[in-house]
C-alpha positions as CSV (number, residue, x, y, z in Angstrom):
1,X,35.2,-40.1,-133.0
2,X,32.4,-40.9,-135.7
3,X,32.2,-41.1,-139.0
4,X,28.9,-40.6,-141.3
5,X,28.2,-41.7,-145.0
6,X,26.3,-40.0,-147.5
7,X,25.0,-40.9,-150.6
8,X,25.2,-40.1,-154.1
9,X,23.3,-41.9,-157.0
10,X,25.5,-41.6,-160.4
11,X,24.7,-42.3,-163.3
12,X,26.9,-45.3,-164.3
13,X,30.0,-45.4,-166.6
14,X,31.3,-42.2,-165.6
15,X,33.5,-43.3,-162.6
16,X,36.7,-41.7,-164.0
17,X,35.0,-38.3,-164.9
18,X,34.1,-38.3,-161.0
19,X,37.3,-39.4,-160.2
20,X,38.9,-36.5,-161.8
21,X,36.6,-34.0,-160.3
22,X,37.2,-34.8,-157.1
23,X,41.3,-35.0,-157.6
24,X,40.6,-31.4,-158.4
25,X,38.6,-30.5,-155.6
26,X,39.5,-27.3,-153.7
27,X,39.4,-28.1,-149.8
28,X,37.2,-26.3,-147.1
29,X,38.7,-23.2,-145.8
30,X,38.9,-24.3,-142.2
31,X,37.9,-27.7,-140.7
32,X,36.1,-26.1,-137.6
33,X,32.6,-26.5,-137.8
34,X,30.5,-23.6,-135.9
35,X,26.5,-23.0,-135.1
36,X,24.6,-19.7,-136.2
37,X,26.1,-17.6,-133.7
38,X,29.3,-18.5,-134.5
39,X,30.4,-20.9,-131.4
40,X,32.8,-23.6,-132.4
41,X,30.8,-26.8,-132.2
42,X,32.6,-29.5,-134.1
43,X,35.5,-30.2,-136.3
44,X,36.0,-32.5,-140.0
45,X,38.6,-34.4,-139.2
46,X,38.5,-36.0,-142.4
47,X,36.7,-37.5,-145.7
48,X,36.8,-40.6,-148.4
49,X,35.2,-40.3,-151.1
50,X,33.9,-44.1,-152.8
51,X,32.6,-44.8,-156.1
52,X,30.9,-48.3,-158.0
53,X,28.7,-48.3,-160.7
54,X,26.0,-46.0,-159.7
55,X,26.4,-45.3,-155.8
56,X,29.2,-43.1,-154.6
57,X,29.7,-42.5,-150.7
58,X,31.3,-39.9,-149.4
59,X,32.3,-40.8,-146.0
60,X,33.0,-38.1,-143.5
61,X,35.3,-38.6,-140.1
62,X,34.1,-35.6,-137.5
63,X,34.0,-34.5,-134.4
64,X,30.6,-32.5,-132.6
65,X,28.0,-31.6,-133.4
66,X,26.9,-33.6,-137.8
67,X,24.1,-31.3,-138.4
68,X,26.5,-28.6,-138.1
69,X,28.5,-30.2,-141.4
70,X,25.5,-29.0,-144.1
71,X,26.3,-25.6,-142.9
72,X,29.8,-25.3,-143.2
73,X,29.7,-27.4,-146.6
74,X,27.1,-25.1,-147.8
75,X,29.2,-22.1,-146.9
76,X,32.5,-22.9,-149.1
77,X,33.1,-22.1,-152.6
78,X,35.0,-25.3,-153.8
79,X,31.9,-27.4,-152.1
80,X,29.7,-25.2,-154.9
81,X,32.4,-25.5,-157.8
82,X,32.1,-29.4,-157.3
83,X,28.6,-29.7,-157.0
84,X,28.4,-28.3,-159.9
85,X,30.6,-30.4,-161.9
86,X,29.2,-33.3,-160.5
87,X,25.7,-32.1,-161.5
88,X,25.7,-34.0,-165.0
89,X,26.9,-37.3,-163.4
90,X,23.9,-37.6,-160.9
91,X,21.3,-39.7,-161.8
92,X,19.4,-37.8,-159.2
93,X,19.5,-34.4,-159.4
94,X,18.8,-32.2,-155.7
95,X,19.3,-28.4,-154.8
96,X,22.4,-28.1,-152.8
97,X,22.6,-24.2,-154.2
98,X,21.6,-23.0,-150.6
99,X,21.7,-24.0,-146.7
100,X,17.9,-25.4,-146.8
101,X,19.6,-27.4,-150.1
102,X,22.6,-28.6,-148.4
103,X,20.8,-29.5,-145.6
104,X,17.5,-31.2,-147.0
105,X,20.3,-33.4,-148.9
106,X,22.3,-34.4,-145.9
107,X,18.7,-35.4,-144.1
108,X,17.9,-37.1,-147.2
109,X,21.1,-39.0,-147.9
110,X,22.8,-39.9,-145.0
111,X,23.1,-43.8,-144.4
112,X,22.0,-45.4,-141.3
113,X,24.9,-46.1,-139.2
114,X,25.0,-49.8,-137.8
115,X,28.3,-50.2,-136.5
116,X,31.4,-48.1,-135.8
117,X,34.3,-49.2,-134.1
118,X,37.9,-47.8,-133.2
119,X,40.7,-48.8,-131.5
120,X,39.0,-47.1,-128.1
121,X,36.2,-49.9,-128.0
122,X,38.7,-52.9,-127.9
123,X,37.8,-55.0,-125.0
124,X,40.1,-54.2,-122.2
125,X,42.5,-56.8,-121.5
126,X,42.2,-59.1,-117.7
């Protein structure tokens, strides 16, 4: 199952203020991701969220269909409540008020993957 990374860039020295916005964060309604018409087209099985200095990651564990994520981030209240917390801390600042926002960010910030591996890519033994 893969996992993506996206990027934030802080401003530095406020580690702990992020810390504490996130520890507050209110959780997506429902991890099922679906398209337009409503079809079921993925799943979030997860997320960690990494801070140092002035990058944070937030890295995301799913299943289906990533472009599908944006959508269903853009679409949840707590996702906007945060965003908008965080807003002060970004050295960057970008329009994630919308689904064009959300999703010009994702395009924008997630990092190229180079290497995932699990448990289901161990050699087999001969």
């Amino acid at each position: 199952m893969p996992f993506a990374a996206i990027t934030y860039k802080v401003k530095p020295g406020n580690e702990d203020r992020i810390a504490e916005i996130f520890a507050n964060f209110r959780r997506v309604n429902s991890p099922t991701l679906r398209d337009d018409s409503g079809v079921e087209v993925g799943k979030l099985l997860g997320t960690a969220v990494f801070i140092k200095d002035e990058l944070m990651v937030r890295v995301i564990h799913y299943e289906g269909d990533f472009s599908a994520i944006s959508g269903h981030m853009s679409a949840q209240q707590g996702v906007h409540a945060l965003e908008k917390q965080l807003a002060p801390y970004l050295a960057e600042q970008r329009d994630t008020s919308n689904r064009d926002g959300f999703d010009t960010y994702f395009k924008n910030s997630t990092m190229r993957c180079i290497s995932q591996l699990s448990i289901d890519t161990l050699p087999q033994a001969g």
